[in-house]
Residue frames as a rotation matrix with the C-alpha (Angstrom) as fourth column:
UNK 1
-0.226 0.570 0.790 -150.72
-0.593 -0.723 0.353 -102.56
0.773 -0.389 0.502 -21.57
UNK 2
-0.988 -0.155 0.014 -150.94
-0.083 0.451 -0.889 -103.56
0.131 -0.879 -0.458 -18.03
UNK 3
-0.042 0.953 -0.301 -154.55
0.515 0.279 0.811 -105.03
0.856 -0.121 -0.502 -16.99
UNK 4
-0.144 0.183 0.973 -156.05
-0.824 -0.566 -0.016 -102.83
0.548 -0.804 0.232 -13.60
UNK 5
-0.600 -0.348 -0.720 -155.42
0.126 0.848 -0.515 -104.92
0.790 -0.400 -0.465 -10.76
UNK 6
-0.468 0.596 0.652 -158.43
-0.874 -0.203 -0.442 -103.49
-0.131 -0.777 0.616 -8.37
UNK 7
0.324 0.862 -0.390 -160.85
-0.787 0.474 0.395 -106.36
0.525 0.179 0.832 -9.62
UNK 8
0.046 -0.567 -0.822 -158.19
0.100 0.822 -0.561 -109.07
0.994 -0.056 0.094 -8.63
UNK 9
-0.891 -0.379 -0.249 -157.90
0.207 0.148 -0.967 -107.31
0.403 -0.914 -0.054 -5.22
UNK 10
-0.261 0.903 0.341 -161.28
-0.914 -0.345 0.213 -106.87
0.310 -0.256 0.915 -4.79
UNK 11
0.308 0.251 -0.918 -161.89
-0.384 0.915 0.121 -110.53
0.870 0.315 0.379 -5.39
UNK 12
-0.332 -0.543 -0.772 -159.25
0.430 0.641 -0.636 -111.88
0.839 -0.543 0.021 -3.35
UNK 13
-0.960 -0.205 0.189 -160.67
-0.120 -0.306 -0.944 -109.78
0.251 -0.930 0.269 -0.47
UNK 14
0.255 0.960 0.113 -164.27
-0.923 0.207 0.324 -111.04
0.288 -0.187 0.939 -1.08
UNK 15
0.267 -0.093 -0.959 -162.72
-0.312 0.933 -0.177 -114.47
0.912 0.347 0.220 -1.22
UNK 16
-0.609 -0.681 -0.408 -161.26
0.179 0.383 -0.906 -114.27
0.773 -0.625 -0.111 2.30
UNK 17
-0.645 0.720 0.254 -164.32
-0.764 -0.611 -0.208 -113.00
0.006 -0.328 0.945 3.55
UNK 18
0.402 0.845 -0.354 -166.37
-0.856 0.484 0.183 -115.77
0.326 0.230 0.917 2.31
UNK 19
-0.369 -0.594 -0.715 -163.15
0.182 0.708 -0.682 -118.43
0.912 -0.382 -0.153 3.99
UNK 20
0.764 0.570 -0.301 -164.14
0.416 -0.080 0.906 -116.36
0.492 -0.818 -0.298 7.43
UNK 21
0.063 -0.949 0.310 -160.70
0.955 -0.033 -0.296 -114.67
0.291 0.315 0.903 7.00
UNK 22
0.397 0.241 -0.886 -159.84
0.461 -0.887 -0.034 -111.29
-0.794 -0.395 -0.463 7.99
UNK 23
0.468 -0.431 0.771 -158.59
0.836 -0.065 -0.544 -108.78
0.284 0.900 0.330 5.61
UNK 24
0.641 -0.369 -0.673 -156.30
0.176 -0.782 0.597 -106.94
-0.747 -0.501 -0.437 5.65
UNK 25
0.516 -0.469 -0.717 -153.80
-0.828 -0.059 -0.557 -105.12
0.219 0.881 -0.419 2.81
UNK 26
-0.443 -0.885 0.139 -151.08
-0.830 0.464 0.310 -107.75
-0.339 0.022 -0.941 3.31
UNK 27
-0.306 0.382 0.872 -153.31
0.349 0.897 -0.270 -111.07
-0.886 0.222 -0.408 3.19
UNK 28
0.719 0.661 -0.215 -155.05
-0.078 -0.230 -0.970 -109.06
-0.691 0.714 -0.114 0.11
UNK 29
0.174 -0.903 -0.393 -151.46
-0.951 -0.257 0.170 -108.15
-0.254 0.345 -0.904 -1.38
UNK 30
-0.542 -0.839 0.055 -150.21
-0.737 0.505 0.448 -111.66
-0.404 0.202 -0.892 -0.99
UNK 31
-0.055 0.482 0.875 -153.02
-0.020 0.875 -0.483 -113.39
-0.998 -0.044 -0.039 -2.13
UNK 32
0.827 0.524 0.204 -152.69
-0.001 0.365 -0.931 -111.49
-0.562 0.770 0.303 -5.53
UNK 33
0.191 -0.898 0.397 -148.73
0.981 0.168 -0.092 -111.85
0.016 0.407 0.913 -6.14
UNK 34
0.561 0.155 0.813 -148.85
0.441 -0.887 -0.135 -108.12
0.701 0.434 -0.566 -5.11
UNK 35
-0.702 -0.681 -0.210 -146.55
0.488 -0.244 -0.838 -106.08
0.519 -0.691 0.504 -2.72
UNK 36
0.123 0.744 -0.656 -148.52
0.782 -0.480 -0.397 -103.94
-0.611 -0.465 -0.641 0.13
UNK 37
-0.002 0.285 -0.959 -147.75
0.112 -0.953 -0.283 -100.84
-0.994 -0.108 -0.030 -1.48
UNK 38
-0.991 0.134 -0.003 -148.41
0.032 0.259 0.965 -102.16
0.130 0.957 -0.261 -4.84
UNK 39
-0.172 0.867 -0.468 -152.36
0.978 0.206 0.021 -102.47
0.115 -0.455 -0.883 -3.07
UNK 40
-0.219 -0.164 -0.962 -151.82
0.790 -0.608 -0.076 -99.57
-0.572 -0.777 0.263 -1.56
UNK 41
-0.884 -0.311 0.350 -151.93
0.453 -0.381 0.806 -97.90
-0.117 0.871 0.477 -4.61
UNK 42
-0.651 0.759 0.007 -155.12
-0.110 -0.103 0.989 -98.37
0.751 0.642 0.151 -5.61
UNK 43
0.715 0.690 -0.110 -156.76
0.161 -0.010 0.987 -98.48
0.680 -0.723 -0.119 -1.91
UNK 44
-0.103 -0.806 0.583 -154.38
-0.240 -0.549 -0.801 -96.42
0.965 -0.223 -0.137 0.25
UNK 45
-0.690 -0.389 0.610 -155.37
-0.712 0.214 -0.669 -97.53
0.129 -0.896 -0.425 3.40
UNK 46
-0.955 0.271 0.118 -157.65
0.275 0.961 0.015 -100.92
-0.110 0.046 -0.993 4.61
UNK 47
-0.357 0.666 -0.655 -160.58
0.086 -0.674 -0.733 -98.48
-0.930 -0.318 0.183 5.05
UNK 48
-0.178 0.190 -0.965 -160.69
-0.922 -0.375 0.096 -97.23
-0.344 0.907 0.243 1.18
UNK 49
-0.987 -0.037 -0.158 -160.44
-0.087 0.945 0.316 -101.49
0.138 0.326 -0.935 0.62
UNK 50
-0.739 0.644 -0.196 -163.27
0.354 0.125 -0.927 -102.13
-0.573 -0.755 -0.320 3.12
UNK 51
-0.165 0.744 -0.648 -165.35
-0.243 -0.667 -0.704 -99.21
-0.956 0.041 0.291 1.36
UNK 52
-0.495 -0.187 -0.848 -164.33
-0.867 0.042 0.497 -100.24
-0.058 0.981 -0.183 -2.16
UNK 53
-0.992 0.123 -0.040 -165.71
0.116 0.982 0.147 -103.75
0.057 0.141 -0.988 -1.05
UNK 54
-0.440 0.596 -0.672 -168.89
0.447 -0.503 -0.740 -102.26
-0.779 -0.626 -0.045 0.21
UNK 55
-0.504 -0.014 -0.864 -169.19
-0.542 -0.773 0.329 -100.12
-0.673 0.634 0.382 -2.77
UNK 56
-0.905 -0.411 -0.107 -168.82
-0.404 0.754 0.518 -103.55
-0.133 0.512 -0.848 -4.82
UNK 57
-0.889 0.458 -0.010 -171.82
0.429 0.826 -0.364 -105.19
-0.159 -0.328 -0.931 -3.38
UNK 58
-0.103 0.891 -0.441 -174.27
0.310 -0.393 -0.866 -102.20
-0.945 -0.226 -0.235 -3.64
UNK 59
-0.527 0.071 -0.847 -173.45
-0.769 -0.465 0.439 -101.81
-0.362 0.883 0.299 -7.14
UNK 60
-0.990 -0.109 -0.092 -174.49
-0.108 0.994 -0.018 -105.06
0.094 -0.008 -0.996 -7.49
UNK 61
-0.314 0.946 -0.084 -177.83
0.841 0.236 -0.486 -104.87
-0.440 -0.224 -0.870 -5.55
UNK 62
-0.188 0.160 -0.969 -178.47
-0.303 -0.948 -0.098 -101.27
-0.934 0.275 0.227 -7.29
UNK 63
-0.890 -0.438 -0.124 -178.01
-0.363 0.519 0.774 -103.30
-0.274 0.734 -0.621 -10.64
UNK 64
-0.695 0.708 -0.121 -180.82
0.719 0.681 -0.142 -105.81
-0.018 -0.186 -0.982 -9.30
UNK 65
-0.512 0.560 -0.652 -183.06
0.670 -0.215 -0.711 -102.76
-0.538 -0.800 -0.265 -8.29
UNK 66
-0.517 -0.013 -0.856 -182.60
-0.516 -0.793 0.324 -100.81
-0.683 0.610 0.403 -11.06
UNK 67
-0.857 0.376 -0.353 -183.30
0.012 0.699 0.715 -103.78
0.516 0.608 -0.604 -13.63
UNK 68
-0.638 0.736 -0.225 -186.74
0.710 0.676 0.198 -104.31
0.298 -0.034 -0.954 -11.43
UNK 69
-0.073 0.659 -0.749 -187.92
0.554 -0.597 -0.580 -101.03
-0.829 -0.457 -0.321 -11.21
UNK 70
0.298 0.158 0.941 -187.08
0.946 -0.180 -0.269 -100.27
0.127 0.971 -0.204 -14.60
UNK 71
0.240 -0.514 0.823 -185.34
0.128 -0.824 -0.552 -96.89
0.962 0.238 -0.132 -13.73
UNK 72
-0.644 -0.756 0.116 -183.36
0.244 -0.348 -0.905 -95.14
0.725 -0.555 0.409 -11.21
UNK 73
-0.449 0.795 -0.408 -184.98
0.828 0.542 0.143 -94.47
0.334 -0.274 -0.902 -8.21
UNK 74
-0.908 -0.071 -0.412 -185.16
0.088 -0.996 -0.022 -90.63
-0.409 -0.056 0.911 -8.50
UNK 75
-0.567 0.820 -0.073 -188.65
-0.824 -0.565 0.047 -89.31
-0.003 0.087 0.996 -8.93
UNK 76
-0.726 0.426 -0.540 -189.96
0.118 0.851 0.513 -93.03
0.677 0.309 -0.668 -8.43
UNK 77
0.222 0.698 0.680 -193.12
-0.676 -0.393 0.624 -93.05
0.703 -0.598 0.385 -6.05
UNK 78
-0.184 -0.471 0.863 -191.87
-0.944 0.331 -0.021 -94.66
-0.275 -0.818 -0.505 -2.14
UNK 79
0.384 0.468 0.796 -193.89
-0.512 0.826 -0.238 -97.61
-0.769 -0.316 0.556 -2.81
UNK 80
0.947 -0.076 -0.312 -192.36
-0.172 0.699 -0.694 -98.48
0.270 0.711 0.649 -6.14
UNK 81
0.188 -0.970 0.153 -189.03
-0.656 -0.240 -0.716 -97.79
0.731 0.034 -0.682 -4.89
UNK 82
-0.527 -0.363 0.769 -189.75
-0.831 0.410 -0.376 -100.54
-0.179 -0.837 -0.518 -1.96
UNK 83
0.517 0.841 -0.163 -191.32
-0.625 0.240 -0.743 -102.61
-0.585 0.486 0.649 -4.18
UNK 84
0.767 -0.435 -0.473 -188.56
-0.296 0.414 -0.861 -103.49
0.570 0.800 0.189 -6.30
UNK 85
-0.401 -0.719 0.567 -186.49
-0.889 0.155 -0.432 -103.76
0.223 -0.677 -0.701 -2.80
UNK 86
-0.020 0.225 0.974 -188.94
-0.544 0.815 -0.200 -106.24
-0.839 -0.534 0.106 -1.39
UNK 87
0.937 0.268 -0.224 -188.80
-0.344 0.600 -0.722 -108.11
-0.059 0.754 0.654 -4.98
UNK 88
0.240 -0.879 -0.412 -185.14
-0.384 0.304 -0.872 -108.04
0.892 0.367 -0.265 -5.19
UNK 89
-0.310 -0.465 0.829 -184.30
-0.936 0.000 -0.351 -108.37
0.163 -0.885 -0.435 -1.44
UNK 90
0.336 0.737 0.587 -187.30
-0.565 0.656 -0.500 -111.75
-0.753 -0.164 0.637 -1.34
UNK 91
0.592 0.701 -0.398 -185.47
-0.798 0.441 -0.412 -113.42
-0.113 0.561 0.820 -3.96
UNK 92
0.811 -0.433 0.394 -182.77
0.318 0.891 0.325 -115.31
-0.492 -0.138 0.860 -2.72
UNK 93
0.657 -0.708 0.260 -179.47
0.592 0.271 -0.759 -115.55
0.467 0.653 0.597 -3.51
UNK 94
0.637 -0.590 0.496 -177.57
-0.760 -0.589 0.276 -113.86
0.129 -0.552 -0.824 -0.59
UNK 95
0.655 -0.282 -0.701 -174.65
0.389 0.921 -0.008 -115.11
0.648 -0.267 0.714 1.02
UNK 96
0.553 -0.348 -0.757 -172.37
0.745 -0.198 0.636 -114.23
-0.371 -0.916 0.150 3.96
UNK 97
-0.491 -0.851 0.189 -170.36
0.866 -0.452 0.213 -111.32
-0.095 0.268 0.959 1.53
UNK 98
0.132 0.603 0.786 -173.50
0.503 -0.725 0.471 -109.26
0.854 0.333 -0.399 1.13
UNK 99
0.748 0.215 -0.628 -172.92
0.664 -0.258 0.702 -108.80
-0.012 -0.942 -0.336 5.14
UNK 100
-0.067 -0.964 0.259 -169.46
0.859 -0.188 -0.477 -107.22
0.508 0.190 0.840 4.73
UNK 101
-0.202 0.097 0.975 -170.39
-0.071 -0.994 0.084 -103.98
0.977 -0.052 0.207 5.60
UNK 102
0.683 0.150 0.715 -170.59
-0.730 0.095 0.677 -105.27
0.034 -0.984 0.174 9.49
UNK 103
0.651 -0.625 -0.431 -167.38
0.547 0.780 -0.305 -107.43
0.527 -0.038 0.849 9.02
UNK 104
-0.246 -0.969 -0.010 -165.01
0.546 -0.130 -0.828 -105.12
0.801 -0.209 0.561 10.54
UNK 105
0.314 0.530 -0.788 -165.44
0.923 0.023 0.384 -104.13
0.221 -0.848 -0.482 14.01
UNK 106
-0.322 -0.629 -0.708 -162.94
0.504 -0.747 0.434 -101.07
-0.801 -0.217 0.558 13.90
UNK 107
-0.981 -0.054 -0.186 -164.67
-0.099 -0.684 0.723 -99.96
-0.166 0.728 0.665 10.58
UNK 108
-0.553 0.811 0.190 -168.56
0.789 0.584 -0.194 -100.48
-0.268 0.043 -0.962 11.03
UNK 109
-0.105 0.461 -0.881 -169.19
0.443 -0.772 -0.456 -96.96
-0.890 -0.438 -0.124 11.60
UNK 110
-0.306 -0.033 -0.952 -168.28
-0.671 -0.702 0.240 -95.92
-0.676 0.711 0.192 8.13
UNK 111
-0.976 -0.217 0.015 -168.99
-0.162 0.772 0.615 -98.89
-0.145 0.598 -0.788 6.40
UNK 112
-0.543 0.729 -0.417 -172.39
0.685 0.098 -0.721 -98.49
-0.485 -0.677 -0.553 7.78
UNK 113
-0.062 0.135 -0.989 -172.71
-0.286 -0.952 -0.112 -94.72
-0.956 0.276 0.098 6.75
UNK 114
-0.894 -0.060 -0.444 -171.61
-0.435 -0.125 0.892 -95.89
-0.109 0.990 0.086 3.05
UNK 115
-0.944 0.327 -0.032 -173.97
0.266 0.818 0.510 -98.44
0.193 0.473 -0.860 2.91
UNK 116
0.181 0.875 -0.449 -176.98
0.626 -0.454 -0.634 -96.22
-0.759 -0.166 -0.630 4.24
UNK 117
-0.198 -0.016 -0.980 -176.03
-0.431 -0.896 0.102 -93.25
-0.880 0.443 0.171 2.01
UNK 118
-0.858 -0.195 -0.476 -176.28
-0.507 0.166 0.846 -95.60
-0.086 0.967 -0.241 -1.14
UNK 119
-0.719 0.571 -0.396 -179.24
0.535 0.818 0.209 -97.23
0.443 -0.062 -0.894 -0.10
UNK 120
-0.683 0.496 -0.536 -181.31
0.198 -0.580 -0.790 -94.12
-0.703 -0.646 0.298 1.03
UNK 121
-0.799 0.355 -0.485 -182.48
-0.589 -0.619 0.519 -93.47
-0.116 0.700 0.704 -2.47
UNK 122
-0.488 0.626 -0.609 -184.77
-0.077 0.663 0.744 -96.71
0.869 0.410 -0.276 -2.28
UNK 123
-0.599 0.095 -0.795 -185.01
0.729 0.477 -0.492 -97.27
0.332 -0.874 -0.355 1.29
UNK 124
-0.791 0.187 -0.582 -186.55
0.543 -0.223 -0.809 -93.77
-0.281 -0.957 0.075 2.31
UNK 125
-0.086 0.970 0.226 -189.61
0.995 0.071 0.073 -92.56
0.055 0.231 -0.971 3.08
UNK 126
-0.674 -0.260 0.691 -189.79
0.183 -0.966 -0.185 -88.95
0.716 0.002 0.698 2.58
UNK 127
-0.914 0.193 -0.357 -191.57
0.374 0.059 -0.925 -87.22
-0.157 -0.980 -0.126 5.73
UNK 128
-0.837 0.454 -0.304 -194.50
-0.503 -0.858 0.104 -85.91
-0.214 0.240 0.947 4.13
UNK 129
-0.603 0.465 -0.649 -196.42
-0.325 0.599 0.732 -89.40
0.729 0.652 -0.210 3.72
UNK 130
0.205 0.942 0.268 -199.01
-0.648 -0.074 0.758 -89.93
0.734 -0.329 0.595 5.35
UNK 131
-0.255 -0.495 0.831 -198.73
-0.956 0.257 -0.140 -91.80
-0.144 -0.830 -0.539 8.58
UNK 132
0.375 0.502 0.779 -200.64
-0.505 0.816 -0.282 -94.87
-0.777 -0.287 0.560 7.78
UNK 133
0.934 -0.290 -0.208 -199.08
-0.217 0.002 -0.976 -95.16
0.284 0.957 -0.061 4.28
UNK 134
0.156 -0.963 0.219 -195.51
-0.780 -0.256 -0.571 -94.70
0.606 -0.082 -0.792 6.10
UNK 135
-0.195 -0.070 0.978 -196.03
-0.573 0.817 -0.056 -97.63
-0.796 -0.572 -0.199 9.01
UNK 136
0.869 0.465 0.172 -196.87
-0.305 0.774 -0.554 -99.73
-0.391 0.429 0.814 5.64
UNK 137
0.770 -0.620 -0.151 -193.97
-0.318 -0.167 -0.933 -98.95
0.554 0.766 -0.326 3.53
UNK 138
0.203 -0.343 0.917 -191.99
-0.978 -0.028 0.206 -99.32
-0.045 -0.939 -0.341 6.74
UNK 139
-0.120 -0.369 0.921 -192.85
-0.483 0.833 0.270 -102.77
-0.867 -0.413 -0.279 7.41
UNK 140
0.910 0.167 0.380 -192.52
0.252 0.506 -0.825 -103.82
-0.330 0.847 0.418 3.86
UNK 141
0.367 -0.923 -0.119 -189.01
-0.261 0.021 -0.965 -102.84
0.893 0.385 -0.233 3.50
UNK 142
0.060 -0.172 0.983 -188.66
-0.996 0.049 0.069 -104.03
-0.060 -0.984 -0.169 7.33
UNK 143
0.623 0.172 0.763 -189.63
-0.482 0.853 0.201 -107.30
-0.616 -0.493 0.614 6.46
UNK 144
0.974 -0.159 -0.163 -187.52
-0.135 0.176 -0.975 -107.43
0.183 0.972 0.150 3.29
UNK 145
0.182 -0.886 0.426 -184.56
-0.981 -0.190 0.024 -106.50
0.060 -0.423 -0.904 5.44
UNK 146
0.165 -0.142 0.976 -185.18
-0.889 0.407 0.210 -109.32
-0.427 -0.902 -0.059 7.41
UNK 147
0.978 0.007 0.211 -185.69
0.114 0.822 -0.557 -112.23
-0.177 0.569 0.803 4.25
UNK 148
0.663 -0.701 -0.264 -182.07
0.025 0.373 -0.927 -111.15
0.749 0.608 0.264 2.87
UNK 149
-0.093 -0.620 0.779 -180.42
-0.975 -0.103 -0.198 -111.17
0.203 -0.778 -0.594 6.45
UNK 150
0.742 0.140 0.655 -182.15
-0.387 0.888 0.247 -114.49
-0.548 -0.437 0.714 7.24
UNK 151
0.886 -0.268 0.378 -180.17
0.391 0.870 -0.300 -115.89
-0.248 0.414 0.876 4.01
UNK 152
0.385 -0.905 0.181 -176.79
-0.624 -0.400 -0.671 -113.56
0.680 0.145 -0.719 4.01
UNK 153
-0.328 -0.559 0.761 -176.15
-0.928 0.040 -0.371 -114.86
0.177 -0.828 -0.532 7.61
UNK 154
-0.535 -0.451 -0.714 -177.56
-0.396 0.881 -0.260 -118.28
0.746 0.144 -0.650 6.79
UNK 155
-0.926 0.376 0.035 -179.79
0.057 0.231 -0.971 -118.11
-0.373 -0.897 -0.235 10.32
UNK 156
-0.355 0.911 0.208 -183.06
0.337 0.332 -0.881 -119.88
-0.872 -0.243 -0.425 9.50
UNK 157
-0.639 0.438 -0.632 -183.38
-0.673 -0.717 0.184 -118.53
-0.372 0.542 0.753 6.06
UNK 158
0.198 0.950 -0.240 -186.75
-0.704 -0.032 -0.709 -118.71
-0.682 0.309 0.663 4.24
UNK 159
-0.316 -0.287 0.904 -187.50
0.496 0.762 0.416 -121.45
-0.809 0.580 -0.099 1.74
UNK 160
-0.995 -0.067 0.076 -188.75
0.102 -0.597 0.796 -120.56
-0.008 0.799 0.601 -1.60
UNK 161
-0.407 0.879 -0.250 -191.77
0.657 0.471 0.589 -120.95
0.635 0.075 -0.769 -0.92
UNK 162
0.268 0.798 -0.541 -192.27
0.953 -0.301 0.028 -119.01
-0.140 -0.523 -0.841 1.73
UNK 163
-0.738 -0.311 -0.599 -190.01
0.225 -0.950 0.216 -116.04
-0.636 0.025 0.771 0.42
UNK 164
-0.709 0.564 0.424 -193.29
0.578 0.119 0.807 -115.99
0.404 0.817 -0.410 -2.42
UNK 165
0.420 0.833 -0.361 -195.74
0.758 -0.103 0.643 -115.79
0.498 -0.544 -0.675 0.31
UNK 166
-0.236 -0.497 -0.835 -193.30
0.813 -0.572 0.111 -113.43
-0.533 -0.653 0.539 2.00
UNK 167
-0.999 0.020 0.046 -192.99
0.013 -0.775 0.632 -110.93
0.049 0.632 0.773 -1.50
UNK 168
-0.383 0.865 0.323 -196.92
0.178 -0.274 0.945 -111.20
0.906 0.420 -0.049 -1.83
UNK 169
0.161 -0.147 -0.976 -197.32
0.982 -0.072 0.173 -110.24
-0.096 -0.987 0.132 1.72
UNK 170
-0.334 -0.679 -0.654 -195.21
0.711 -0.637 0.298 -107.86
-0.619 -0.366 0.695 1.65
UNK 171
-0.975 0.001 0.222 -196.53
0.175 -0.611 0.772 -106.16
0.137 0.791 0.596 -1.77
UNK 172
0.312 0.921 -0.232 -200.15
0.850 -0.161 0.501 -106.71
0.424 -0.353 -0.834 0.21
UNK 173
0.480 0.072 -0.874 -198.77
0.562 -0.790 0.243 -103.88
-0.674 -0.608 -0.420 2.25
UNK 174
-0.817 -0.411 -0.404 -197.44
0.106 -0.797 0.595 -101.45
-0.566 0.443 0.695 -0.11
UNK 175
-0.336 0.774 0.537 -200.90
0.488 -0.344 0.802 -100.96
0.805 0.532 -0.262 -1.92
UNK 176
-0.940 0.110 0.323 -203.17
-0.241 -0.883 -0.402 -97.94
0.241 -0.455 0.857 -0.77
């Protein structure tokens, strides 16, 4: 029985990412002893890669989010659902692959789109909350953005220390 060879090419195309490589099916192909349309297979064009990689990472942080909210985030209330963002998002441990989704200049638009559509279930605020409640929730998942960008991309990120003071901050605004 043949092992599935997506993980391997999944890898090798985080791996060239994180070199500062481009990807692309061929560099993916030859990096695991694969032909292109051996790849091809299983991600028909660089796009379906791209999205599969994308996919990768938010299962990941969905993983994290779930595990700190203690359930899915369906019928959760806004504030717990950005709660466990600004816990998971404040605690470190990014690095330049989490960005991926803004690696390809010819494929931002959808890469984008995935990465909002999978990230709406935590991220939004339904329109019916109060305004003062909503400018909180806001800049508590605004400021979370900003702690795991600072350390994906490596520019000025927070120490531990202040990502603490950041999460308790931040969780100062998400109370009523």
């Amino acid at each position: 029985m043949r092992t599935d060879p997506r993980p391997a090419i999944l890898a090798a195309a985080f791996s060239q990412l994180d070199e500062g490589r481009a990807v692309s099916l061929d560099s993916v192909a030859r990096s695991v002893g694969l032909t292109k349309p051996g790849v091809m297979y299983h991600f028909p064009t660089k796009e379906a890669l791209m999205l599969a990689l994308v996919d990768s990472v938010l299962d990941r942080w969905e993983e994290a989010l779930v595990a700190r909210l203690g359930s899915s985030p369906e019928g959760a209330a806004p504030a717990a659902r950005i709660g466990a963002y600004v816990d998971w998002s404040l605690s470190g441990g990014f690095d330049e692959t989490d960005l991926m989704a803004m690696s390809d200049p010819k494929l931002r638009r959808s890469l984008t789109q995935r990465w909002a559509e999978r990230l709406a279930p935590w991220l939004v605020v339904p329109d019916d909350v109060a305004p003062a409640e909503r400018t909180r929730l806001l800049a508590a998942r605004l400021l979370a953005d900003g702690g795991w960008l600072a350390e994906a991309a490596n520019v000025s990120p927070p120490t531990p220390g202040d990502l603490a003071q950041l999460r308790a901050f931040a969780h100062n605004l998400l109370k009523d």
